[in-house]
N, C-alpha and C positions, 0 to 999 in steps of 0.2 A: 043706314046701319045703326041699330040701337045699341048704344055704352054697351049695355052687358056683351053684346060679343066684341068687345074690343080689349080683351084682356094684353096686359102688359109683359114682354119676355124681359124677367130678370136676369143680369150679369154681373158677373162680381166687379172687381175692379180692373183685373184685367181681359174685362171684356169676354168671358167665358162664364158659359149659364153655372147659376148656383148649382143647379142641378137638371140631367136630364131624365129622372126618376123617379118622381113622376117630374115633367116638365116645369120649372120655375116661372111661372104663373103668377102674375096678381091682376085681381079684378080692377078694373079703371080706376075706383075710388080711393085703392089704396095705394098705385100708383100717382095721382094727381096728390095725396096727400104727402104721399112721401117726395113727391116734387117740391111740397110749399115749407117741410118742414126742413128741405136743403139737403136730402140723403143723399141722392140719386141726381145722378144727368138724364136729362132727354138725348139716348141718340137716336130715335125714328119716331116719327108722329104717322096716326093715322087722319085722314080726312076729315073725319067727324070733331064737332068744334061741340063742346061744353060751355053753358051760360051759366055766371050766376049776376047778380042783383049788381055787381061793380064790375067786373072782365069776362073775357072770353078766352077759351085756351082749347085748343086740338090735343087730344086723347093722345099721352104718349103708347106706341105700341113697342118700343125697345128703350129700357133705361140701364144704367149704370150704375149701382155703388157706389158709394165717394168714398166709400173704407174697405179694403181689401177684408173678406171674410175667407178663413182659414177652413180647406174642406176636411172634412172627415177624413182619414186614413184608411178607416172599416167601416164596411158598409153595416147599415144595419141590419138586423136577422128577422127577416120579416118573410111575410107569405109570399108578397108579391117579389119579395128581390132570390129568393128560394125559385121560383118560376122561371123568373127573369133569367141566372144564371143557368137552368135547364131547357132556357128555349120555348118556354112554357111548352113542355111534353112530356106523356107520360114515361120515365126511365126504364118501363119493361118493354112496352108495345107499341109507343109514339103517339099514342091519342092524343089530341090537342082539344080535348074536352074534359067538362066535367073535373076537372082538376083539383085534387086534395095534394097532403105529403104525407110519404108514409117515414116512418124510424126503423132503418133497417136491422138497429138488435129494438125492438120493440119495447114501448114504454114497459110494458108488464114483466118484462125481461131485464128494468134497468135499464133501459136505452134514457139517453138525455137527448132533451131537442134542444141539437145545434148544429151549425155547418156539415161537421162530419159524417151525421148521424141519419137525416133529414133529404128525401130525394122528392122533386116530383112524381104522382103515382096519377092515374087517373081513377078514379070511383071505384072501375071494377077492379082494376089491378090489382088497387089497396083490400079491398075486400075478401079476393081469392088470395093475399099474400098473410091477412090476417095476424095473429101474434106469433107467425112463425121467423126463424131467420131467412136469409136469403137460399143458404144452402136446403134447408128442410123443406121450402115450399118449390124449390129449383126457381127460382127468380132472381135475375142477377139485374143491376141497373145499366144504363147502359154505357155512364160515366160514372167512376167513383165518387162520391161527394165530397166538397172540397171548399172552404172558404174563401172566398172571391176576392178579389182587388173591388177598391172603387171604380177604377179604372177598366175591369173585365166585362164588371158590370153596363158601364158605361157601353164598351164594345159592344158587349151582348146586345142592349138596347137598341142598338142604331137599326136592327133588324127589325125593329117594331117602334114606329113614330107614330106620335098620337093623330088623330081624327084631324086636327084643326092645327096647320101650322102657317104663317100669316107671311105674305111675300114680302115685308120689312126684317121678317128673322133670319133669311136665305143666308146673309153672311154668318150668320153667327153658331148656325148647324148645321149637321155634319149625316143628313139622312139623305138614300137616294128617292126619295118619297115626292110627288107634286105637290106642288105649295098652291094652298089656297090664293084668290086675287086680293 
C-alpha cells in the first residue's frame, strides 16, 4: 500500500470527526507531522511503516486532537452544502444530474443568494424556470429552502459517504456504507 492512500481520519478531541463534509482527511505527511509536533494522538495505525535516515513509524490512519476545536454553529453557504441539504436533486423534477441552483425570486428580480432564496435545480429546470418566479413559470420546489443546522447537514450526509472509508474509522462513523479492508 503506498503512503498516499493512507490518509489520516481526523477527530477533534472528543473523539468525533472535525467534519463529515467533506470528510476530515489529512494526507500521511501532515498527519505524521502533526504527530512529531505533539498535536494529535495516534489512535489506529495502519500496517504500512515509514522510514527515515533515524526511525521507523507506521502511518497513523485515526488521530486525535489534543485541543478541543470548537465546531461551527452555521454551516457554510456553499454549492456543495446547498446540494448536500437537497439530497443533491433537482427541487422541481428530482434529477440527480447536471446540477446548478437556481434563486427562486431571481437575481435580476433582486433575489440574494442565500439559504432562503437558493434551491437545487438541475440544468434544465433552471433553464426552463429562467428569470421568472416560481408562480409565473408554475415551478414549485419541492421543499422550501431553508438554512440548515450543522447538524442537518451532517444527517443529510450520512446518505452519501465518500468512495474510500478505511476499516480503522468503522468506530468513529456513523454510515451504513462497506468499509474498505
Amino acid at each position: 500500500m503506498a503512503p498516499e492512500s493512507c490518509p489520516a481520519l481526523v477527530l477533534n478531541a472528543d473523539y468525533r470527526p472535525l467534519s463529515y463534509f467533506p470528510l476530515s482527511l489529512w494526507p500521511w505527511q501532515e498527519a505524521v507531522k502533526a504527530v512529531f509536533m505533539d498535536r494529535v494522538n495516534i489512535v489506529s495505525e495502519y500496517e504500512r511503516v515509514v522510514h527515515s535516515a533515524s526511525m521507523s513509524m507506521r502511518l497513523p490512519s485515526v488521530v486525535s486532537l489534543k485541543r478541543y476545536v470548537q465546531p461551527s454553529r452555521r454551516p457554510a453557504f456553499t454549492r456543495f452544502n446547498v446540494f448536500l441539504r437537497d439530497h443533491f436533486e433537482c427541487q422541481y423534477c428530482g434529477d440527480e444530474h447536471d446540477l446548478t441552483f437556481d434563486h427562486l425570486i431571481p437575481r435580476s428580480r433582486g433575489g440574494l443568494t442565500r439559504w432562503d432564496n437558493v434551491v437545487t435545480a438541475c440544468a434544465t429546470c433552471n433553464l426552463l424556470k429562467g428569470g421568472r418566479l416560481a408562480k409565473e413559470a408554475a415551478m414549485f420546489p419541492k421543499v422550501h429552502p431553508f438554512e440548515p443546522t450543522v447538524v442537518h447537514l451532517q444527517r443529510a450526509g450520512q446518505a452519501f459517504p465518500p468512495n474510500h472509508l478505511h476499516e480503522s474509522w468503522r468506530d468513529f462513523l456513523y454510515w451504513d456504507a462497506p468499509l474498505d479492508p
